[in-house]
C-alpha positions as CSV (number, residue, x, y, z in Angstrom):
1,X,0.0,0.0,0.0
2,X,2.8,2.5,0.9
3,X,4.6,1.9,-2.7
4,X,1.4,2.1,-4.3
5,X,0.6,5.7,-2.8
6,X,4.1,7.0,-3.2
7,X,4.1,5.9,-7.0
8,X,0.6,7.5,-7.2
9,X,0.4,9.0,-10.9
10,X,1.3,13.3,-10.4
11,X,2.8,12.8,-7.2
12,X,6.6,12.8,-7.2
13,X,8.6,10.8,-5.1
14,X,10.3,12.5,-2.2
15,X,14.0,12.6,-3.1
16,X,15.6,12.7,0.5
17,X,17.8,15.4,1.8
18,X,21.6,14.4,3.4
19,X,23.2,16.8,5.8
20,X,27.3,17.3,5.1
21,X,27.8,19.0,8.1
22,X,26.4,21.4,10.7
23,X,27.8,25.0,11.5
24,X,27.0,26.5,14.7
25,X,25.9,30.1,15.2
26,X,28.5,32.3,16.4
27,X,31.3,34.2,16.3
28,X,34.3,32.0,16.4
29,X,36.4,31.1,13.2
30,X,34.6,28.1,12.4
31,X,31.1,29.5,13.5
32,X,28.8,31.9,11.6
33,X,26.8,34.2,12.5
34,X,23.7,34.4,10.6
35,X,21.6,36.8,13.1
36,X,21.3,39.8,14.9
37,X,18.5,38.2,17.2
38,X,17.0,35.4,17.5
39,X,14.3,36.1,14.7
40,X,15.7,38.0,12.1
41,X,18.8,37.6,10.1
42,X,21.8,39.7,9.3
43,X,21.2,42.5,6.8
44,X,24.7,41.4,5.7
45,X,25.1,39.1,2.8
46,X,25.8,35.1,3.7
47,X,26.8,33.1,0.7
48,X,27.8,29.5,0.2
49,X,29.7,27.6,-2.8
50,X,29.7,23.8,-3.5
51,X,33.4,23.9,-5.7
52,X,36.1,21.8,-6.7
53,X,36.1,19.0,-3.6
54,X,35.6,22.3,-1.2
55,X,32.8,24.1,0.6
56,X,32.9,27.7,1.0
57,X,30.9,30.0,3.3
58,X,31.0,33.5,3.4
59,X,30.0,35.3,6.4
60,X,29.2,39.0,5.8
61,X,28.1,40.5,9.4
62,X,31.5,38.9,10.5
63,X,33.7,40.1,7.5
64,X,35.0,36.5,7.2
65,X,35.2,33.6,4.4
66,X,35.9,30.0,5.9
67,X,36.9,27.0,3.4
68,X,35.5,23.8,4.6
69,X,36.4,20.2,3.6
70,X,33.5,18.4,1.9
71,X,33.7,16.8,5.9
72,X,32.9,20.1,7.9
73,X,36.9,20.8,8.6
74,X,37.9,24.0,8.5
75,X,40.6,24.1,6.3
76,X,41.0,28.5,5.5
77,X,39.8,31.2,6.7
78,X,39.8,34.9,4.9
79,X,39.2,37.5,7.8
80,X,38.9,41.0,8.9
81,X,40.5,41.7,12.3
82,X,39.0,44.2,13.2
83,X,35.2,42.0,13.7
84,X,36.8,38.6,14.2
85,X,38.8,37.2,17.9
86,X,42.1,35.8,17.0
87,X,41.7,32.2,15.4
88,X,42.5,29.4,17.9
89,X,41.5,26.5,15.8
90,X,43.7,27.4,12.7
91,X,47.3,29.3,12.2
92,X,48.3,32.9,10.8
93,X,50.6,32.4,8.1
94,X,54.5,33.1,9.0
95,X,53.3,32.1,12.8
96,X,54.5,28.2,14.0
97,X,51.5,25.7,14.4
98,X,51.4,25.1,18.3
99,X,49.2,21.5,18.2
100,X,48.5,19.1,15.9
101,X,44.8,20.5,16.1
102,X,46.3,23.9,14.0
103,X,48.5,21.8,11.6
104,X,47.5,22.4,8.0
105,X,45.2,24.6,8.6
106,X,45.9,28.6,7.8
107,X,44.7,31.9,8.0
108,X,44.7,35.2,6.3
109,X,44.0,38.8,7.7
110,X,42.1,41.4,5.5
111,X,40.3,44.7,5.4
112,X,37.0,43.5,4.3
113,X,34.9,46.2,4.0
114,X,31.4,44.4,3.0
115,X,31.4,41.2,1.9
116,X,29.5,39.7,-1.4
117,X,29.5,37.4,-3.8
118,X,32.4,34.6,-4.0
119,X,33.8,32.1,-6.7
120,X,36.7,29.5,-6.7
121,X,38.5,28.5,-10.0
122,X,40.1,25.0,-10.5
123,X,43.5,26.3,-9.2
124,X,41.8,27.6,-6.3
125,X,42.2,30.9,-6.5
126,X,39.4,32.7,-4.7
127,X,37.3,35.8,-6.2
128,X,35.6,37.5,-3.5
129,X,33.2,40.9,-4.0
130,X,34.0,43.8,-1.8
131,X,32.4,46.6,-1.5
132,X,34.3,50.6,-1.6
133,X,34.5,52.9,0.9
134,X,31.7,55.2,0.6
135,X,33.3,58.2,-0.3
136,X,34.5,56.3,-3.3
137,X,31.8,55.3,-4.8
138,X,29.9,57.2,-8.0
139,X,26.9,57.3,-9.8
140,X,26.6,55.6,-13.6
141,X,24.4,58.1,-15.4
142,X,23.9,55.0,-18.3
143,X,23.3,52.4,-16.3
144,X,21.5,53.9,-13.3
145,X,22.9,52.4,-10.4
146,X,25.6,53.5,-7.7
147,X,28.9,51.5,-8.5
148,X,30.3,50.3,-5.5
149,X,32.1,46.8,-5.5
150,X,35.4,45.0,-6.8
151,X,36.6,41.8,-7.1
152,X,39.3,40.5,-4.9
153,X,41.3,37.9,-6.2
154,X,43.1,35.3,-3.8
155,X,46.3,33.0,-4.7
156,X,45.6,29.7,-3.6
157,X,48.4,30.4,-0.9
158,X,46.4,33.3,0.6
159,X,48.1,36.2,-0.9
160,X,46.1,39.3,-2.2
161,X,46.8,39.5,-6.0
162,X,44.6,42.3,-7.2
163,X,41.1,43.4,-8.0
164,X,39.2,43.5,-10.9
165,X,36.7,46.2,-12.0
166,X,34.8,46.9,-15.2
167,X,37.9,47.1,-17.6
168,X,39.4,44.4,-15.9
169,X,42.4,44.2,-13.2
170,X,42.4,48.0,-10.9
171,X,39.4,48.8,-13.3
172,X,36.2,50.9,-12.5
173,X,33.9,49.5,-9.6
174,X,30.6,47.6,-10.8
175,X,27.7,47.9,-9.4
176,X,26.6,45.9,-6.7
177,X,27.0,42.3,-7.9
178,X,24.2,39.7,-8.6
179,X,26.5,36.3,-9.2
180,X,30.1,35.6,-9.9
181,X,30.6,32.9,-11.8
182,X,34.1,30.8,-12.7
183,X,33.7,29.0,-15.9
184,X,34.9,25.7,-17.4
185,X,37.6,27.5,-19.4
186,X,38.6,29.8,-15.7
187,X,37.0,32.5,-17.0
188,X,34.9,35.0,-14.5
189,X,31.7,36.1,-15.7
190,X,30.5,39.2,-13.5
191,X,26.6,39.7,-13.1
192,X,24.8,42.8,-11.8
193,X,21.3,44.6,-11.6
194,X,21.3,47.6,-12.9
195,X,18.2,50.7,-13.3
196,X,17.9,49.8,-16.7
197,X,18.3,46.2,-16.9
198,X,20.9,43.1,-16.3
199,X,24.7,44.3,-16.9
200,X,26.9,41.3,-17.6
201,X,31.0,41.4,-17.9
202,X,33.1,38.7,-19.1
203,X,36.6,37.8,-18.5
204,X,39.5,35.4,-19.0
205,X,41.7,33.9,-16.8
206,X,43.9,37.0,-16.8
207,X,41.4,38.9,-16.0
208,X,41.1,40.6,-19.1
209,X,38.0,41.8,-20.6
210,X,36.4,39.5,-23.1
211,X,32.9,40.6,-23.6
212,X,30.1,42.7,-22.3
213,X,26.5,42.9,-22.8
214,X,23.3,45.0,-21.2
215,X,20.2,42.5,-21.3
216,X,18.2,46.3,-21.2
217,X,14.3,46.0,-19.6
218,X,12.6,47.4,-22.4
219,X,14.2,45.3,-24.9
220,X,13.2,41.7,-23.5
221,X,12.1,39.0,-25.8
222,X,8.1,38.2,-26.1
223,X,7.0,34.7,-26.8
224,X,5.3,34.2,-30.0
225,X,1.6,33.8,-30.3
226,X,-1.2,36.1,-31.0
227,X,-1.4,37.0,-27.1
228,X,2.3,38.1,-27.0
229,X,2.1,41.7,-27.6
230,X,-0.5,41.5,-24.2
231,X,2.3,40.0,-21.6
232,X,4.1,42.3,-19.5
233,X,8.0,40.5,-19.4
234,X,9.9,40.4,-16.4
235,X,13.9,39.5,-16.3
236,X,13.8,37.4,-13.1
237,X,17.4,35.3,-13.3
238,X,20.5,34.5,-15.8
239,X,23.1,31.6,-15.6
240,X,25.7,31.1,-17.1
241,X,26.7,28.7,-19.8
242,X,29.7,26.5,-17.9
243,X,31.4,26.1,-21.8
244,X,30.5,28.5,-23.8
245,X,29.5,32.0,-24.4
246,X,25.9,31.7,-23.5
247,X,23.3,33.2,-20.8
248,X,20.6,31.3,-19.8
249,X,17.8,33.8,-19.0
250,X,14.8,33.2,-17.3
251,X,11.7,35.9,-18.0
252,X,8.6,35.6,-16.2
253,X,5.3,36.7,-18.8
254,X,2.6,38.4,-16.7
255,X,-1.1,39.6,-17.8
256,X,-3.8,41.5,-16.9
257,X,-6.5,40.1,-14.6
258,X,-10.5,41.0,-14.7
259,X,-12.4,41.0,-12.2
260,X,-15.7,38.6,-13.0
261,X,-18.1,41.1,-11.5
262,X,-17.4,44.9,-11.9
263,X,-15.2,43.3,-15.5
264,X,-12.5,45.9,-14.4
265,X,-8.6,45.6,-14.1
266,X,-8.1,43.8,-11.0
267,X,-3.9,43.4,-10.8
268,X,-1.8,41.2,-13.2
269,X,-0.6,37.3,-12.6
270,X,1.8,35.2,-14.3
271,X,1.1,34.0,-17.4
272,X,4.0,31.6,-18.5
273,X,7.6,32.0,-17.5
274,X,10.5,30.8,-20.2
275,X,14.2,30.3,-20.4
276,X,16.3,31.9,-23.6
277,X,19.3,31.5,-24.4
278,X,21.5,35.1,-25.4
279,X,24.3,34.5,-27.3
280,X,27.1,37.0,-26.5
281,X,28.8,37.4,-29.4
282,X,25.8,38.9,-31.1
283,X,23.8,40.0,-28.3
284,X,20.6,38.1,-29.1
285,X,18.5,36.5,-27.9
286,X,18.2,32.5,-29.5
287,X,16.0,29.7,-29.1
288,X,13.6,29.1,-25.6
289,X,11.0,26.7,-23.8
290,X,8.3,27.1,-21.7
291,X,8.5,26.0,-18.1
292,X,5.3,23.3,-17.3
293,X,2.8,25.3,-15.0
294,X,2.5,24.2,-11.3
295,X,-1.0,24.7,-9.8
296,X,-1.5,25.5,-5.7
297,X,-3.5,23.0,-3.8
298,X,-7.3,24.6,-2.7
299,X,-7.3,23.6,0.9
300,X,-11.0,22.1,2.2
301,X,-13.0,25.3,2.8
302,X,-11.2,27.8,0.4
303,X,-13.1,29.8,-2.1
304,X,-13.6,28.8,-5.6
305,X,-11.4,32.0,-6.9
306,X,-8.1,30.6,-8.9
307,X,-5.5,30.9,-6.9
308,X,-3.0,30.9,-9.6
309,X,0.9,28.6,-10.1
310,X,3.2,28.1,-8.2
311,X,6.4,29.9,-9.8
312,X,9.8,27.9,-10.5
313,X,13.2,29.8,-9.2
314,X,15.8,28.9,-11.7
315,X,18.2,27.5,-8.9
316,X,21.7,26.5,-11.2
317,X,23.0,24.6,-14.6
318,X,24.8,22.2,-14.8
319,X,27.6,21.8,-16.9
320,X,26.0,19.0,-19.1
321,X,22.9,21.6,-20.1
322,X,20.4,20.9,-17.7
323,X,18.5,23.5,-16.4
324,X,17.5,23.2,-12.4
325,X,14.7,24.5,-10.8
326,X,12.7,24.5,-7.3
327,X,8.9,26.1,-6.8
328,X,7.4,28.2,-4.3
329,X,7.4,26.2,-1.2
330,X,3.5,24.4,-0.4
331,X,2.9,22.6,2.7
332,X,6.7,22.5,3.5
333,X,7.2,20.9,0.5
334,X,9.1,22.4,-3.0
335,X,9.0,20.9,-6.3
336,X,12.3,20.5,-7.9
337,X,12.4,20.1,-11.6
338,X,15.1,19.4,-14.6
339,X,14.7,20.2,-17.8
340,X,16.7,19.6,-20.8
341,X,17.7,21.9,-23.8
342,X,14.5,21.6,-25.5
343,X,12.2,22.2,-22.1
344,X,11.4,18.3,-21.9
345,X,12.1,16.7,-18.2
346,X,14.2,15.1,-17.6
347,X,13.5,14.7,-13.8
348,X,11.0,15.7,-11.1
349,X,10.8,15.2,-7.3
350,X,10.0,16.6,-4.2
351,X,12.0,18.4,-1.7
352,X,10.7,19.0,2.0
353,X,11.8,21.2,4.8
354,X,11.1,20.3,7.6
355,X,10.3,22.6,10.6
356,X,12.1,25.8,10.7
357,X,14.9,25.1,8.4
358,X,13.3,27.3,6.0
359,X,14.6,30.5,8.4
360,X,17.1,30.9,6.4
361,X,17.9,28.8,3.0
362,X,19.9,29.5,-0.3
363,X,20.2,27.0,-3.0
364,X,22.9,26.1,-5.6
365,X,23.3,23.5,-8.3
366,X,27.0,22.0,-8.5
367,X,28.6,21.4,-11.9
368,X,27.7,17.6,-12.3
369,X,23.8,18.4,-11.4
370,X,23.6,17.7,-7.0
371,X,21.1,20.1,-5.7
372,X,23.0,21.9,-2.7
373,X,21.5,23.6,0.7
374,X,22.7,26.2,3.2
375,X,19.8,25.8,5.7
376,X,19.3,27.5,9.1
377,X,16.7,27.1,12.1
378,X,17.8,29.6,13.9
379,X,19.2,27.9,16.3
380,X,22.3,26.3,13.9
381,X,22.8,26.5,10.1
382,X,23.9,23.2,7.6
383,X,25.3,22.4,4.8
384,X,23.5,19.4,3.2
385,X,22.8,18.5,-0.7
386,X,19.8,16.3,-2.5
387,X,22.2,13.8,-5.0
388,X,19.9,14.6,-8.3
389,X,23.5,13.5,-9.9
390,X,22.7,10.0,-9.0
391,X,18.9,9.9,-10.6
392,X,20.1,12.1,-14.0
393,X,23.3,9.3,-14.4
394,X,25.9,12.3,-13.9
395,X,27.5,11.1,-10.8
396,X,31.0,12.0,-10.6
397,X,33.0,10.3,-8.0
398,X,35.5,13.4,-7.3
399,X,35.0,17.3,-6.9
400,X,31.5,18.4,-7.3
């Protein structure tokens, strides 16, 4: 009876969540600390990254990145002074390990100003946003935005090399950034929001500009069909392409709503959301797919009004094409969906949350396609992955 429920045609199997490694809540070098009080987070950014065998967390109210073995070790840490206590648990580089419980494990002191967005390449060597001073920061009359952050780069020994802005190494800040990414080829794409639309910078390994695009508001692509022209398009996420010059871009499509009585405007709901592909070599916009609608559950007593889908966040890609994506959570439960090139699936399931760990959650997609989570309940935050590698057949038995 219990196989024959959870193989029930339109109900996806549960695909079970595995906790890595716990991180307690703190302010010690291998702690982190999420929250001002007990019930709201940090206004500071947090960020994790899944990456070449290692776990990376960034902690932004502490000024402090820690590198973790794929075991909860902590292998690095990246910190400002001036809002950390002197690490006991790992050793300052030039100073003598005093136990065996420091050996091998090192850290570096920096003037972290406030902390963003991180990537890792395969020589390890570490990107981390920063953001200015505020008396160095300026206002981009083109774009519309305030630029205010560089990227640090990291030698895989800890040494500051340099920083990269817009025309590449000591370069103009950017604006504040949306997602670094490191690419198959080690090259660093740079992502931001800007007032007119989504600015994107590319470079190679040097650091060396390679290309730049604006994906501009007003310019957004409309799907075809006589009821195009009556969607109102909304840029809502872009990946990118792990091998070649490619964004994948997610739009969400809203229209107008009537209401049935007074048959007046009533507000606007989504209408279909798809993912294009923009080519960066001639700035267009290629071929795209639909994402399948997901309808919310009327609970016994509800009206009969529609209560309308249940969007998909475009969580990662993977570097084999597939796209990865989790709904709106539903009775502690998010649908999690993979799609290939051509918008077919190639894989659904649940994932549940259970009790507060939905306080505080971000989600990533590794290279070879696991689903990865940096959860919190307040009380202690995790670091724990779904293995979707292992149900899409590409497992890989090192890195991630």
């Amino acid at each position: 009876m219990i196989l024959a429920v959870s193989c029930a045609p339109g109900v996806p199997q549960l695909m079970p969540k595995e906790t890595l490694f716990p991180l307690e809540l703190g302010a010690l070098e291998d702690q982190i600390d999420l929250f001002q009080r007990a019930d709201q987070t940090s206004p500071e950014r947090d960020r994790f990254l899944f990456y070449n065998g290692l776990v990376l967390v960034s902690d932004g109210n502490a000024r402090k990145v820690m590198e973790f073995s794929s075991y909860g070790d902590l292998l690095t840490l990246f910190y400002n002074p001036e809002s950390n206590p002197t690490p006991a648990l790992v050793s300052a580089v030039g100073s003598a390990a005093t136990s065996d419980q420091v050996k091998n494990r090192r850290s570096f002191s920096y003037p972290f100003n406030e902390l963003g967005e991180i990537a890792l390449t395969d020589q390890n060597q570490l990107y981390v946003e920063d953001r200015v001073p505020a008396e160095r920061r300026t206002q981009d009359a083109t774009l519309e935005v305030v630029l205010q952050s560089r990227i640090l780069r990291f030698d895989r020994d800890g040494k500051f090399l340099d920083f990269l802005g817009q025309e590449g190494i000591g370069g103009t800040p950017f604006p504040d950034v949306e997602s670094l990414t490191v690419t198959q080829a080690g090259e660093l794409v740079v992502i931001c929001r800007a007032g007119k639309g989504w600015a994107v910078w590319w470079y190679d390994a040097s650091g060396n500009p390679v290309e730049k695009t604006v994906l501009a508001y007003d310019a957004l692509p409309q799907p075809e069909g006589g009821a195009a022209k009556l969607y109102i398009p909304q840029l809502e996420s872009v990946m990118v392409d792990w091998k070649q010059h490619l964004l994948h871009v997610k739009i969400d499509y809203y229209q107008a709503t009537q209401d049935l009585t007074t048959r007046t405007a009533s507000g606007i709901q989504l209408a279909q959301s798809r993912i294009w592909i923009y080519d960066l070599p001639s700035h267009a916009y290629k071929n795209s797919y639909a994402l399948p609608v997901l309808k919310r559950q009327k609970a016994k007593g509800e009206s009969s009004e529609p209560l309308g889908d249940r969007p998909f966040d475009y969580v990662g890609l993977s570097s084999g094409g597939l796209d990865f994506f989790l709904s709106s959570p539903e009775a502690g439960s998010q649908r999690f969906l993979v799609c290939r090139a051509d918008g077919s699936t190639a894989l659904e399931r649940n994932v549940e949350l259970h009790g507060a760990d939905a306080e505080f959650a971000q989600f990533a997609v590794t290279r070879t396609g696991i689903l990865v989570g940096f959860l919190s309940d307040g009380n202690r935050a995790e670091l724990a992955w779904w293995r979707s590698d292992k149900l899409l057949g590409t497992y890989a038995q090192t890195g991630f």
